[in-house]
N, CA, C and O atoms as CSV, one atom per row, in Angstrom:
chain,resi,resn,atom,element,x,y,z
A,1,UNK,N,N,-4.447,-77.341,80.274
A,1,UNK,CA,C,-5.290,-76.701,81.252
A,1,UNK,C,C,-5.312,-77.603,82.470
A,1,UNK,O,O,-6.080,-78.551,82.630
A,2,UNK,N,N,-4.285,-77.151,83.386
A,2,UNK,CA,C,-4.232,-78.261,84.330
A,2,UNK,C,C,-4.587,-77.547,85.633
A,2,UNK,O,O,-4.073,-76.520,86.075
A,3,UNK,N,N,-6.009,-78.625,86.403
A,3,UNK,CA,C,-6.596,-77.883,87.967
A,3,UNK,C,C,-5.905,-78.090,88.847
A,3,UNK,O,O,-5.283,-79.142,88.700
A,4,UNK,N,N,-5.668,-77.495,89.873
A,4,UNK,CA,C,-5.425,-78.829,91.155
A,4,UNK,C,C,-6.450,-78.269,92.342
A,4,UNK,O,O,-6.083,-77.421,93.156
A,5,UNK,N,N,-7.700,-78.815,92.334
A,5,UNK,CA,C,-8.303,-78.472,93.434
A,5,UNK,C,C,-9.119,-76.908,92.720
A,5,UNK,O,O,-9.235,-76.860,91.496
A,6,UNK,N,N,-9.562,-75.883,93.461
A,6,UNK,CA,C,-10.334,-74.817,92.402
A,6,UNK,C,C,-9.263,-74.101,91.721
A,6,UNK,O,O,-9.633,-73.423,90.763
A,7,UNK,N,N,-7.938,-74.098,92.014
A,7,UNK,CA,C,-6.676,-73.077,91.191
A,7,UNK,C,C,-6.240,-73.955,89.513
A,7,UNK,O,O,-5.953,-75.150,89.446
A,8,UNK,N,N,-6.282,-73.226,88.595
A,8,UNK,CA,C,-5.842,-73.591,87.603
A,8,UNK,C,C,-3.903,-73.694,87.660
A,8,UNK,O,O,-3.337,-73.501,88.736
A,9,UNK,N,N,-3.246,-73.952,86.623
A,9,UNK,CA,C,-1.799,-73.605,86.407
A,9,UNK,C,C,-1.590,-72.520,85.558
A,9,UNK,O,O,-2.336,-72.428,84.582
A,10,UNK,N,N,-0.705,-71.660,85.737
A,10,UNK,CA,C,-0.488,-70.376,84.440
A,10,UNK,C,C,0.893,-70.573,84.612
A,10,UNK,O,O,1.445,-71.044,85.606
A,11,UNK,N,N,1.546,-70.071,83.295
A,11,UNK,CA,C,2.841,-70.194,83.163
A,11,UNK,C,C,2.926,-68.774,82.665
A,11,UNK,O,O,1.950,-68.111,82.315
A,12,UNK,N,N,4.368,-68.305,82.665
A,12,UNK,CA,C,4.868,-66.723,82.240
A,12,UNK,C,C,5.864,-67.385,80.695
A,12,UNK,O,O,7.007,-67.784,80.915
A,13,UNK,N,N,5.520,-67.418,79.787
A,13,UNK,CA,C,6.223,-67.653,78.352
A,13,UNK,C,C,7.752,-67.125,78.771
A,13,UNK,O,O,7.882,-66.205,79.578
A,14,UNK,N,N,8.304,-67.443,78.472
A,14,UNK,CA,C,9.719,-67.239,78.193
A,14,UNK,C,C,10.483,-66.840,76.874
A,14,UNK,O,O,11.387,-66.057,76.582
A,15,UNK,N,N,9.262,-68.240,75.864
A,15,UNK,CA,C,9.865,-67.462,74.237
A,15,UNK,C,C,8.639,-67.457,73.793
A,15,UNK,O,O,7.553,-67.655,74.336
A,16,UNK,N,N,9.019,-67.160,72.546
A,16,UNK,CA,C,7.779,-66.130,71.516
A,16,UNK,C,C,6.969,-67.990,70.936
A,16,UNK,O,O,7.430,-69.093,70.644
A,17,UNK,N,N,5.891,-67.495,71.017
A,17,UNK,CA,C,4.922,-66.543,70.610
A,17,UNK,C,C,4.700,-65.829,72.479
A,17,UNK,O,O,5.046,-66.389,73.520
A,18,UNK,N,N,4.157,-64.740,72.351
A,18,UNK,CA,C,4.185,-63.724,73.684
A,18,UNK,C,C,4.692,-64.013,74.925
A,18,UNK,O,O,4.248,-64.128,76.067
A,19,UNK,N,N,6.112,-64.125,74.181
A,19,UNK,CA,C,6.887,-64.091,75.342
A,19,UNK,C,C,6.445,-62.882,76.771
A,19,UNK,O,O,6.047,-61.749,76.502
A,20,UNK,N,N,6.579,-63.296,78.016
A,20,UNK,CA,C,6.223,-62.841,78.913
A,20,UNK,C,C,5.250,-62.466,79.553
A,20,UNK,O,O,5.151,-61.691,80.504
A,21,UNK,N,N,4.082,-63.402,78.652
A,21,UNK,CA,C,2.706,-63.178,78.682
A,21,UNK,C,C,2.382,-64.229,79.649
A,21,UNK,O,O,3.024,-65.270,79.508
A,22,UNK,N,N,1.248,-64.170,80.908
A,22,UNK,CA,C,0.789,-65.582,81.269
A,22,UNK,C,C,-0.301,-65.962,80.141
A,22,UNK,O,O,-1.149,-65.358,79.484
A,23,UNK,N,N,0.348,-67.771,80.313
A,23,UNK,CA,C,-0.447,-68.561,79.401
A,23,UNK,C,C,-0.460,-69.939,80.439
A,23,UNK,O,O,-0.118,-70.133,81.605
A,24,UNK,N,N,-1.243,-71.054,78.983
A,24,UNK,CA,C,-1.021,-72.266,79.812
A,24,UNK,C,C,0.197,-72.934,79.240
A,24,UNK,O,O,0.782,-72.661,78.192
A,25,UNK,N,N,0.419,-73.696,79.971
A,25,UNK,CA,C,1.489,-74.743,80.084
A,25,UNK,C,C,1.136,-75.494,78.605
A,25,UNK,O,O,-0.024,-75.811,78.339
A,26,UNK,N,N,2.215,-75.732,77.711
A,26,UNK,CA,C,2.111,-76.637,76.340
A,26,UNK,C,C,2.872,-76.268,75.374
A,26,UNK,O,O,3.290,-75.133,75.143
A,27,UNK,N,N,3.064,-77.277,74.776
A,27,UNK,CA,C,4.163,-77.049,73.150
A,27,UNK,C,C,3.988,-78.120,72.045
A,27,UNK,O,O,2.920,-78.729,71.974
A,28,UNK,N,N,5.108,-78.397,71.089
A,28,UNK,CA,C,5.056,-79.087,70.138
A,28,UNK,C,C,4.359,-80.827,70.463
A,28,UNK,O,O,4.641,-81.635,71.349
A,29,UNK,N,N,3.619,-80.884,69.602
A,29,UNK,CA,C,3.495,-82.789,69.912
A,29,UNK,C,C,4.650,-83.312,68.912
A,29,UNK,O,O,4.578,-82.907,67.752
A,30,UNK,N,N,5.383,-83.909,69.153
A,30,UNK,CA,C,6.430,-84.711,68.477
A,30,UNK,C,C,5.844,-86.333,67.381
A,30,UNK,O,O,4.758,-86.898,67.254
A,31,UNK,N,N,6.498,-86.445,67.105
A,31,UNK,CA,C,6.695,-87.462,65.663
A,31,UNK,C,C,6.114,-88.451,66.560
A,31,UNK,O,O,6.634,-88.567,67.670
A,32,UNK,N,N,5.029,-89.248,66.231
A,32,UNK,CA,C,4.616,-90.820,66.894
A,32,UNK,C,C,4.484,-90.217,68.816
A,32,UNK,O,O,5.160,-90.494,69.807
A,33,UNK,N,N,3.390,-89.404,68.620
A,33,UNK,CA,C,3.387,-88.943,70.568
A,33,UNK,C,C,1.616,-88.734,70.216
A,33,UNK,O,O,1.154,-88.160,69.230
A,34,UNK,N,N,1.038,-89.220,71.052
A,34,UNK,CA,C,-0.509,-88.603,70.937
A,34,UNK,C,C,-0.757,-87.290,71.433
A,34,UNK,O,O,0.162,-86.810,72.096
A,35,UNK,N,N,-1.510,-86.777,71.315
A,35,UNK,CA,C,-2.082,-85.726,71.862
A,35,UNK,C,C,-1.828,-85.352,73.703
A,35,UNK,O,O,-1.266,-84.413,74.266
A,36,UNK,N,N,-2.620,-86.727,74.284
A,36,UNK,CA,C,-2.706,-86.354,75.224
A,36,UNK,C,C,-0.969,-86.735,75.857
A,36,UNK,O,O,-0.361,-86.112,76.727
A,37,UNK,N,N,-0.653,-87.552,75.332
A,37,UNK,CA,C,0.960,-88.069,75.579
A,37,UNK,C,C,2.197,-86.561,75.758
A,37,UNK,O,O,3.106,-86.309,76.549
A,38,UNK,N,N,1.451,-85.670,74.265
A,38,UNK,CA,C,2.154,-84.182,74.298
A,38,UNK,C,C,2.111,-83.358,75.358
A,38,UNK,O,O,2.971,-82.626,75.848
A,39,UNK,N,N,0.674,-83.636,75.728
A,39,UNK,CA,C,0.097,-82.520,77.183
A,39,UNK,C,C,0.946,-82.971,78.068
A,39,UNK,O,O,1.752,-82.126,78.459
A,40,UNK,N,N,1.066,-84.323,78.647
A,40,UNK,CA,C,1.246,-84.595,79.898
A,40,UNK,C,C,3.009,-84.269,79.689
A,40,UNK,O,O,3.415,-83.594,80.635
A,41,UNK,N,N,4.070,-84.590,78.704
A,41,UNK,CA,C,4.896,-84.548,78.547
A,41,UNK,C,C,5.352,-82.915,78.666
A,41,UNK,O,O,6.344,-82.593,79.321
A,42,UNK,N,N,4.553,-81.979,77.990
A,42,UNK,CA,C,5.084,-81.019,78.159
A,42,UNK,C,C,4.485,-79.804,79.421
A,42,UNK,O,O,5.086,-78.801,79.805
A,43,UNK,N,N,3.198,-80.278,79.840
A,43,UNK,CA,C,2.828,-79.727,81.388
A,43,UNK,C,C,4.524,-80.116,82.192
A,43,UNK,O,O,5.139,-79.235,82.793
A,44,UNK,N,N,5.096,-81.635,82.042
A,44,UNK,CA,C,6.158,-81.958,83.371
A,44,UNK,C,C,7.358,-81.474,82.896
A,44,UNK,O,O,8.048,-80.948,83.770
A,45,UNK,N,N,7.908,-81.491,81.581
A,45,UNK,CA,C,9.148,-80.721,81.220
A,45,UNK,C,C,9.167,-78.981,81.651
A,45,UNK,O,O,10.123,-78.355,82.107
A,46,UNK,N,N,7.526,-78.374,81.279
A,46,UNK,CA,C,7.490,-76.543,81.391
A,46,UNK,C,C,7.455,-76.435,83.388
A,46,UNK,O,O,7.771,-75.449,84.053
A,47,UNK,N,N,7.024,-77.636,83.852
A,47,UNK,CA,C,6.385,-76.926,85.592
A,47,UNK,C,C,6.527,-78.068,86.052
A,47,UNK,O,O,5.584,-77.967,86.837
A,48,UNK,N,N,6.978,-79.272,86.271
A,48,UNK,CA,C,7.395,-80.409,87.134
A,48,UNK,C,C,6.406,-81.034,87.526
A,48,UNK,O,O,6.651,-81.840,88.424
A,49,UNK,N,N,5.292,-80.964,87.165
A,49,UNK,CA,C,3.978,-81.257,87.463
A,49,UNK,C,C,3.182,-82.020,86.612
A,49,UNK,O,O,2.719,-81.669,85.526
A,50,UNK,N,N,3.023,-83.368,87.330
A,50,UNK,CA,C,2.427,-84.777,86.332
A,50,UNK,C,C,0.906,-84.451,86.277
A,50,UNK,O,O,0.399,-83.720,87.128
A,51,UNK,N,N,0.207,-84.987,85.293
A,51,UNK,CA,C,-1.294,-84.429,85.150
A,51,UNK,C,C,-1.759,-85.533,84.849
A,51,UNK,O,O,-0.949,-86.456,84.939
A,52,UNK,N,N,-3.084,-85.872,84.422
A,52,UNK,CA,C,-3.499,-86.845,84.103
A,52,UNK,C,C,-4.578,-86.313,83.377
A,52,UNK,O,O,-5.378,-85.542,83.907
A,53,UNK,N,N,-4.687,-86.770,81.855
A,53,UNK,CA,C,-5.598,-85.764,81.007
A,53,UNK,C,C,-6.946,-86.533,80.906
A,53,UNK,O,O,-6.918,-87.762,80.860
A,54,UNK,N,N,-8.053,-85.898,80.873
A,54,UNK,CA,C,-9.035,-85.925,81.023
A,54,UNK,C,C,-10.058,-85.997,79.680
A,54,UNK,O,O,-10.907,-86.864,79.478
A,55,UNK,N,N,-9.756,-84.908,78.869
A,55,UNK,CA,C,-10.430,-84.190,78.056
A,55,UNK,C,C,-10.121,-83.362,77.019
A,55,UNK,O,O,-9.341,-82.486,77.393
A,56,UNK,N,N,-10.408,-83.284,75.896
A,56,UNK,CA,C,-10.402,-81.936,74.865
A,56,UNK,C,C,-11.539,-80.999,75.229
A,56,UNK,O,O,-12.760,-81.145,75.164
A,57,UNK,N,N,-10.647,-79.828,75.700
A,57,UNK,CA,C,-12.075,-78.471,75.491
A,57,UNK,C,C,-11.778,-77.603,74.344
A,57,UNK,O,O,-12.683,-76.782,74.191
A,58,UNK,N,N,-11.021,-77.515,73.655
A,58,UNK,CA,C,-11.224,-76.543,72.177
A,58,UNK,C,C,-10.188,-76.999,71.202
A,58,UNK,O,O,-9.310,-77.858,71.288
A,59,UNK,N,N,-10.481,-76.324,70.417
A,59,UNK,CA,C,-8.916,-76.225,69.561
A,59,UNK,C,C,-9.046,-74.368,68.590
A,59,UNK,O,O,-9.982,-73.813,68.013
A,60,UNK,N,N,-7.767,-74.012,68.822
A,60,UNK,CA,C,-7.774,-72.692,69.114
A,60,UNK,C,C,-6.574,-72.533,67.569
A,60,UNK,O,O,-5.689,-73.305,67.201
A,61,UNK,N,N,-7.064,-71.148,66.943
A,61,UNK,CA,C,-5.882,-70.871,65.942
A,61,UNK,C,C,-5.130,-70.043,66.825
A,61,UNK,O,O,-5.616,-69.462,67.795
A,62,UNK,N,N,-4.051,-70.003,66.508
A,62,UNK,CA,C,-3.020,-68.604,67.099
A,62,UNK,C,C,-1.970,-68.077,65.732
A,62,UNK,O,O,-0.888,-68.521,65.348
A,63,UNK,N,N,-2.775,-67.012,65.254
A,63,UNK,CA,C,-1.999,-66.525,64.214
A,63,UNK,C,C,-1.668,-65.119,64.667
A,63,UNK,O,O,-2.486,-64.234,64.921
A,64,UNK,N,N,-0.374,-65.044,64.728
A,64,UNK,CA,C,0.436,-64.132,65.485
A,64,UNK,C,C,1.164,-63.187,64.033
A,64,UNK,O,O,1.936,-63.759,63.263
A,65,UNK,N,N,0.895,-62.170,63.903
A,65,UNK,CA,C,1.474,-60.789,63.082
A,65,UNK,C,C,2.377,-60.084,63.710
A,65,UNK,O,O,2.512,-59.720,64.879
A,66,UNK,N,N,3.195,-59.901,62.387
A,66,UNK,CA,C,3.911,-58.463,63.029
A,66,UNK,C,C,3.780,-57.359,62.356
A,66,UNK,O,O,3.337,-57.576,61.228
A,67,UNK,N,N,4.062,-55.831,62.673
A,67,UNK,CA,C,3.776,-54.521,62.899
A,67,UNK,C,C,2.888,-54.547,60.909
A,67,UNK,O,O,1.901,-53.872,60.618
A,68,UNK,N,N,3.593,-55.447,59.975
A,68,UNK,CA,C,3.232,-55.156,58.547
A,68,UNK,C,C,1.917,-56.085,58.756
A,68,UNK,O,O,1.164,-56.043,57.783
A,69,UNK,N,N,1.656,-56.588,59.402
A,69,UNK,CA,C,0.468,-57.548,59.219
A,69,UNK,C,C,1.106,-59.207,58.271
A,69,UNK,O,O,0.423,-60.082,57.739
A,70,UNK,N,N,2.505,-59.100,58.379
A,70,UNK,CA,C,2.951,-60.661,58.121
A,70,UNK,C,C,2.608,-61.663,59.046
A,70,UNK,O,O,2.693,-61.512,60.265
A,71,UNK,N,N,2.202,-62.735,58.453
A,71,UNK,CA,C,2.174,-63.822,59.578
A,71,UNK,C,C,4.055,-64.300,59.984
A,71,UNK,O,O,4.989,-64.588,59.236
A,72,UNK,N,N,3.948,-64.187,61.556
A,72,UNK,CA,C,4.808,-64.763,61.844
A,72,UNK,C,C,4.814,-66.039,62.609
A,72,UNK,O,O,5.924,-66.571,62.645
A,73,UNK,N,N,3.970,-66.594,63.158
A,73,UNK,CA,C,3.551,-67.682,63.305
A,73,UNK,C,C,1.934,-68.192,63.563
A,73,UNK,O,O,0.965,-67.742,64.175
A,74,UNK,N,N,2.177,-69.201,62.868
A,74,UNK,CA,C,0.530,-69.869,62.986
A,74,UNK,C,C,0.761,-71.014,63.718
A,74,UNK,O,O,1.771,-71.618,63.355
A,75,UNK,N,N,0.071,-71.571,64.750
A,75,UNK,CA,C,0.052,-72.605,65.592
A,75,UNK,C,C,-1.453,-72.990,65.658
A,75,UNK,O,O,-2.291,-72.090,65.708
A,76,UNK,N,N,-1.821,-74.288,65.660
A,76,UNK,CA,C,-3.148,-74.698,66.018
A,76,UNK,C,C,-2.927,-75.615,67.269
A,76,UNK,O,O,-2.016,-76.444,67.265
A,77,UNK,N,N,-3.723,-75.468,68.284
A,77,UNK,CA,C,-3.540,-75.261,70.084
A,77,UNK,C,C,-4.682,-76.136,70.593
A,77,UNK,O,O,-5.802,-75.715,70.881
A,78,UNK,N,N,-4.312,-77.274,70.662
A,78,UNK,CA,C,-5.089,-78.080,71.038
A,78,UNK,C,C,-5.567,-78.138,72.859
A,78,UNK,O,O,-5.053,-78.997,73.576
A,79,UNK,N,N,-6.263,-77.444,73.250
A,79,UNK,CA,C,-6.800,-77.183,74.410
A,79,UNK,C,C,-7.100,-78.282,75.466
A,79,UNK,O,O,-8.307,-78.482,75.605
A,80,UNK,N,N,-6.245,-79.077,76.282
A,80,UNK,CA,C,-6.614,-80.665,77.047
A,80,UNK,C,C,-7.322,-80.008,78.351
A,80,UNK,O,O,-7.158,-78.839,78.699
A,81,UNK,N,N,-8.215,-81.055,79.077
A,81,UNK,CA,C,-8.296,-80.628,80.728
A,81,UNK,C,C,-8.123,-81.740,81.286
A,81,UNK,O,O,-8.764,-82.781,81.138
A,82,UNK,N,N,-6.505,-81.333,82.488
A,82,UNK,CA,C,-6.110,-82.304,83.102
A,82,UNK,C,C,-6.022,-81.834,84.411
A,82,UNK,O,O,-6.199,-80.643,84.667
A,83,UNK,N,N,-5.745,-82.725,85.323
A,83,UNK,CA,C,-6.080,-82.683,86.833
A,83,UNK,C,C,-4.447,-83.280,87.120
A,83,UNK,O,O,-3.765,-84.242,86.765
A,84,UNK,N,N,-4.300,-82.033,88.011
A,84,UNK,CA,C,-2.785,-82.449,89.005
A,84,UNK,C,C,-2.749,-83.814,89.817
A,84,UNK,O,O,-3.521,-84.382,90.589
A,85,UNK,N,N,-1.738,-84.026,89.388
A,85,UNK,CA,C,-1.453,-85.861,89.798
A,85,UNK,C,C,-0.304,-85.373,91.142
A,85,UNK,O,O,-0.573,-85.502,92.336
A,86,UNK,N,N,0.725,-84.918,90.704
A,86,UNK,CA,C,1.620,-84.940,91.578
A,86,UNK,C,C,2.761,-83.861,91.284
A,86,UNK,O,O,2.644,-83.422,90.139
A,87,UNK,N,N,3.755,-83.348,91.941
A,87,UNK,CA,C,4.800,-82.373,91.228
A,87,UNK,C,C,4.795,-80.970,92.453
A,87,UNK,O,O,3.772,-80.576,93.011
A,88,UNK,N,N,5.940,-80.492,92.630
A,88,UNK,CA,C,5.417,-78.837,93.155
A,88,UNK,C,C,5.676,-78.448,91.642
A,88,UNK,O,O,6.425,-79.110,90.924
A,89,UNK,N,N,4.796,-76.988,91.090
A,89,UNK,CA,C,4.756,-76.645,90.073
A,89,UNK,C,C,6.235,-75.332,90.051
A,89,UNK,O,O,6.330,-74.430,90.883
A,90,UNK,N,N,7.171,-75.553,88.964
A,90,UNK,CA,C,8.900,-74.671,89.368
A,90,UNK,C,C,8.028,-74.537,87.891
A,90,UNK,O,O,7.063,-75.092,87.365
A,91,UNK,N,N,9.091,-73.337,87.537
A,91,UNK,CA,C,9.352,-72.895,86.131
A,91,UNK,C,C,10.550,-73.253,85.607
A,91,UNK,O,O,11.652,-72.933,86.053
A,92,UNK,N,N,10.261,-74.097,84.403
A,92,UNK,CA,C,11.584,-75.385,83.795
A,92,UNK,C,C,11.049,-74.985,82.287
A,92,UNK,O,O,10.036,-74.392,81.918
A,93,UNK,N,N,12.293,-75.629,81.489
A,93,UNK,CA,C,12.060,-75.129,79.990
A,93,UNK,C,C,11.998,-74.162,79.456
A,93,UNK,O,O,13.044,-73.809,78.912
A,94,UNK,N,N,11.022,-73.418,79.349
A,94,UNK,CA,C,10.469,-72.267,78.365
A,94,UNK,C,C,9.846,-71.730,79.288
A,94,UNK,O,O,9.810,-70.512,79.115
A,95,UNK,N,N,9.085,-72.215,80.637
A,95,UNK,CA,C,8.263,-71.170,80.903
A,95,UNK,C,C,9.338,-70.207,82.238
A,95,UNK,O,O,10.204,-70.877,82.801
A,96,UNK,N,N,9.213,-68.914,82.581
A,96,UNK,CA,C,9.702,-68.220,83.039
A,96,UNK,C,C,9.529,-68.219,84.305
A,96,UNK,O,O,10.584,-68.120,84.931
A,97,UNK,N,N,8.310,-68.312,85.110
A,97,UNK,CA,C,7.523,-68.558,86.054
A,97,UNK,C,C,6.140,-69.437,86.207
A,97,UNK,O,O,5.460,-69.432,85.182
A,98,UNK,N,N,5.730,-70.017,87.059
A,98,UNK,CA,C,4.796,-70.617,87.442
A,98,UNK,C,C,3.732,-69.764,88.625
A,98,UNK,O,O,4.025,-68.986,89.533
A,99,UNK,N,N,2.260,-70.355,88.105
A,99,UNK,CA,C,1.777,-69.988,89.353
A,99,UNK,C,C,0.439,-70.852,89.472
A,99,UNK,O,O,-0.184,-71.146,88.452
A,100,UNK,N,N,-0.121,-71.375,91.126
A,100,UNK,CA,C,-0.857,-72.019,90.791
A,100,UNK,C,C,-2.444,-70.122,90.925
A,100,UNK,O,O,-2.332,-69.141,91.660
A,101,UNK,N,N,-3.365,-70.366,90.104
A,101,UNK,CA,C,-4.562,-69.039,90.475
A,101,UNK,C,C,-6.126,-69.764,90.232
A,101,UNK,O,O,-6.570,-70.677,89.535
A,102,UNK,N,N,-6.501,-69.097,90.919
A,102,UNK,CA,C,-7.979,-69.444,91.217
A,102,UNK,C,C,-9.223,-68.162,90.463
A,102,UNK,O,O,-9.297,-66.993,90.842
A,103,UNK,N,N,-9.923,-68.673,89.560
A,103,UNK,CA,C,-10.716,-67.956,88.538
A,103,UNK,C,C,-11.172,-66.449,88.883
A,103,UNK,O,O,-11.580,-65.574,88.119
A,104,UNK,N,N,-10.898,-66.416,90.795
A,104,UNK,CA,C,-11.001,-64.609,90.608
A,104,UNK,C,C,-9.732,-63.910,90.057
A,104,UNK,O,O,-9.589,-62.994,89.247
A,105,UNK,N,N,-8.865,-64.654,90.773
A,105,UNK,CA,C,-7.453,-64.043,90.274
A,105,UNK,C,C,-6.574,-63.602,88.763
A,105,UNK,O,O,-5.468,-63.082,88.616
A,106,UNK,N,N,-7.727,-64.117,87.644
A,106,UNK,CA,C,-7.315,-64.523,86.681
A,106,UNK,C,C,-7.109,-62.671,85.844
A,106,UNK,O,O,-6.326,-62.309,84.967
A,107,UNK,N,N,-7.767,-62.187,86.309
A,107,UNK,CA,C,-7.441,-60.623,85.452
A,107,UNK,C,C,-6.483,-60.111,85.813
A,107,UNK,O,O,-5.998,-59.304,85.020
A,108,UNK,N,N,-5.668,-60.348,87.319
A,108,UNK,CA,C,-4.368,-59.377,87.130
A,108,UNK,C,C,-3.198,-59.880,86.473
A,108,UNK,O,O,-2.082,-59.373,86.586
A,109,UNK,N,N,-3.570,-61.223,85.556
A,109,UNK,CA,C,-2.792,-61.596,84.734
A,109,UNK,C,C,-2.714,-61.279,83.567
A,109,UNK,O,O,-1.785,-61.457,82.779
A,110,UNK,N,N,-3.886,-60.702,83.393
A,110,UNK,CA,C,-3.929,-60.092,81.884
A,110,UNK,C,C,-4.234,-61.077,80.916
A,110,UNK,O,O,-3.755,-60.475,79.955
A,111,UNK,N,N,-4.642,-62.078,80.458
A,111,UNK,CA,C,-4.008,-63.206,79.777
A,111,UNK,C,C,-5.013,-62.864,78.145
A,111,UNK,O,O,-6.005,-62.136,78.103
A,112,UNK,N,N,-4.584,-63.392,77.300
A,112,UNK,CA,C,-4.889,-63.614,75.987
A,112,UNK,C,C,-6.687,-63.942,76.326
A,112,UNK,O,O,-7.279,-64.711,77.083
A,113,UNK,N,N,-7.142,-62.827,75.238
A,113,UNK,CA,C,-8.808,-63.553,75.789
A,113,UNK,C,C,-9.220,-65.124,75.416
A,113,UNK,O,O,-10.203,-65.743,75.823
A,114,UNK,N,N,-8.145,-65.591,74.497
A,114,UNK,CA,C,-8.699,-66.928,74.190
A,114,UNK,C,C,-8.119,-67.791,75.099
A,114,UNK,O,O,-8.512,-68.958,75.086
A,115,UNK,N,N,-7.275,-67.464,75.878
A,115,UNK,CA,C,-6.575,-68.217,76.989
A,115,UNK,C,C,-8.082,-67.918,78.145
A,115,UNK,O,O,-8.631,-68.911,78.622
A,116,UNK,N,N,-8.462,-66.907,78.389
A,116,UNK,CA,C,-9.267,-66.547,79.908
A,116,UNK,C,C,-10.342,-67.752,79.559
A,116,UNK,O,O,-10.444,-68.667,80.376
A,117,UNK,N,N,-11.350,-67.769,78.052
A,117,UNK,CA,C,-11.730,-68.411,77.695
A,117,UNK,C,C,-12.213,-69.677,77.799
A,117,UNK,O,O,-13.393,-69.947,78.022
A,118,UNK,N,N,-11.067,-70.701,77.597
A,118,UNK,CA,C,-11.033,-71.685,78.071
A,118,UNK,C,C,-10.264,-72.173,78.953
A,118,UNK,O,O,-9.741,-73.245,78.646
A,119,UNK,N,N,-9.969,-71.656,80.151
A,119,UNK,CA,C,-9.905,-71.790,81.365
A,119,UNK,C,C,-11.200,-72.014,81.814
A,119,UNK,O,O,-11.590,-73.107,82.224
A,120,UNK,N,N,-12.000,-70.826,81.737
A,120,UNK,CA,C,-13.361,-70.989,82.072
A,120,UNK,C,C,-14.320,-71.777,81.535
A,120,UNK,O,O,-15.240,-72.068,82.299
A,121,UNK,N,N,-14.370,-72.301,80.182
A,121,UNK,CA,C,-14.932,-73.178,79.808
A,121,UNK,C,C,-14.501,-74.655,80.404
A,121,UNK,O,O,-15.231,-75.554,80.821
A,122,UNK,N,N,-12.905,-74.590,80.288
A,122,UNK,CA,C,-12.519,-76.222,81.215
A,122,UNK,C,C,-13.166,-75.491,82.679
A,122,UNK,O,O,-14.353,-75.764,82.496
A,123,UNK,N,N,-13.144,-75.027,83.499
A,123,UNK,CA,C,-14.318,-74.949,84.646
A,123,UNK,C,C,-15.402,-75.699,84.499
A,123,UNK,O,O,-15.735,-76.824,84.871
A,124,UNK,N,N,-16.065,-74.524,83.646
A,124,UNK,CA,C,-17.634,-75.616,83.162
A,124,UNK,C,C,-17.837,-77.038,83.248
A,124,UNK,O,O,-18.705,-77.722,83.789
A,125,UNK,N,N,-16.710,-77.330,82.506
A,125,UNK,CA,C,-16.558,-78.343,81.904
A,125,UNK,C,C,-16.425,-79.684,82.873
A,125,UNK,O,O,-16.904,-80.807,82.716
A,126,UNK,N,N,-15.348,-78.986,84.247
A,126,UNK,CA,C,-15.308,-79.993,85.511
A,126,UNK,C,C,-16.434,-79.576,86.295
A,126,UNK,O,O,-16.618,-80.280,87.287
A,127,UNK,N,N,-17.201,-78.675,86.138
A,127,UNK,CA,C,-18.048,-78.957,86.779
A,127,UNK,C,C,-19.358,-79.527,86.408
A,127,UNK,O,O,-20.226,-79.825,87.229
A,128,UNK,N,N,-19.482,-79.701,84.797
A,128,UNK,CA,C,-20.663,-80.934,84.720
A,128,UNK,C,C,-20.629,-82.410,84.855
A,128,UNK,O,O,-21.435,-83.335,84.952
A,129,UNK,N,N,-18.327,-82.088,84.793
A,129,UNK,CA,C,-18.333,-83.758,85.098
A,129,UNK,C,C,-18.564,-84.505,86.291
A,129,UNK,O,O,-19.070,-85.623,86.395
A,130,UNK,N,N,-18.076,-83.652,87.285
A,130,UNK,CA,C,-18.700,-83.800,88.963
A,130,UNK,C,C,-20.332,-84.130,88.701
A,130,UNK,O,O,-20.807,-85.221,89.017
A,131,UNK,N,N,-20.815,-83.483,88.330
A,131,UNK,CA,C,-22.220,-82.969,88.219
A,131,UNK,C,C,-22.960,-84.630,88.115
A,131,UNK,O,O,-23.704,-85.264,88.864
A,132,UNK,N,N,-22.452,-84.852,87.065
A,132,UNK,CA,C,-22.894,-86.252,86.345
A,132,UNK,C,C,-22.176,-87.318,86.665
A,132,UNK,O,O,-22.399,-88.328,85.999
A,133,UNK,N,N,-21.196,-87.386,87.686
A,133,UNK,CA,C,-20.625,-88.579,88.367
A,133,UNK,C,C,-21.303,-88.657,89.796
A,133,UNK,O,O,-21.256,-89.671,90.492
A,134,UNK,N,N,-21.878,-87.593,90.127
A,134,UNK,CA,C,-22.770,-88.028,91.453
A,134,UNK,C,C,-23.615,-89.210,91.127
A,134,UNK,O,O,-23.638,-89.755,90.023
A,135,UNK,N,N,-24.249,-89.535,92.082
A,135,UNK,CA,C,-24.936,-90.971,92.534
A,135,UNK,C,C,-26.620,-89.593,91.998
A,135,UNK,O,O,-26.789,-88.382,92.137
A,136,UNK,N,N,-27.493,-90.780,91.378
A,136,UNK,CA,C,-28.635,-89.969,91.358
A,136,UNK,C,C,-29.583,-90.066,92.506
A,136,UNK,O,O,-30.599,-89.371,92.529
């Protein structure tokens, strides 16, 4: 979940799970990689764009069926909030397109309700941290 300024990042999937769907930017964490090491690695491989992670805001199941009700994939989706460091954001890897959008814009994307979700919760979320880094 990466900001830059009030626009979030959305990516257009390329492969499955919902392919061609906007989502956020992320994939596998690899053998001996932390968490946040995965985010930042795979925000700059999917969109060219360095982040600097901040935070955990959820952790999300994604159990994806097909037409019989088989599971065809289960993923558990560790939700980061990171802030744009540097990069123009291209579509590289897996994702199809890039875009940077700002929280009105977010319905003509259609996106997964657990994606709209926590977008908006990482909102919240930068905004109590502002909140509580002011001077009292």
């Amino acid at each position: 979940m990466v900001w830059r300024g009030a626009q979030c990042l959305l990516i257009r999937r390329g492969r499955p799970p919902r392919i061609d769907e906007w989502s956020l930017p992320g994939g596998r964490q690899e053998l001996g990689e932390t968490v946040a090491a995965a985010g930042q690695r795979e925000v700059l491989e999917e969109t060219g764009v360095r982040v600097a992670i901040q935070d955990v805001i959820a952790v999300v199941d994604l159990i994806d069926r097909d037409e019989q009700e088989q599971i065809r994939f289960h993923y558990t989706l560790i939700d980061l909030l990171g802030e744009w460091q540097s990069g123009e954001a291209t579509a590289n890897d897996d994702a199809a397109a890039v875009v940077w959008a700002t929280l009105d814009e977010l319905p003509q994307y259609r996106l997964w309700s657990e994606t709209e979700r926590i977008i908006r919760l990482a909102a919240q979320r930068r905004q109590e941290r502002r909140h509580a880094d002011r001077p009292a």
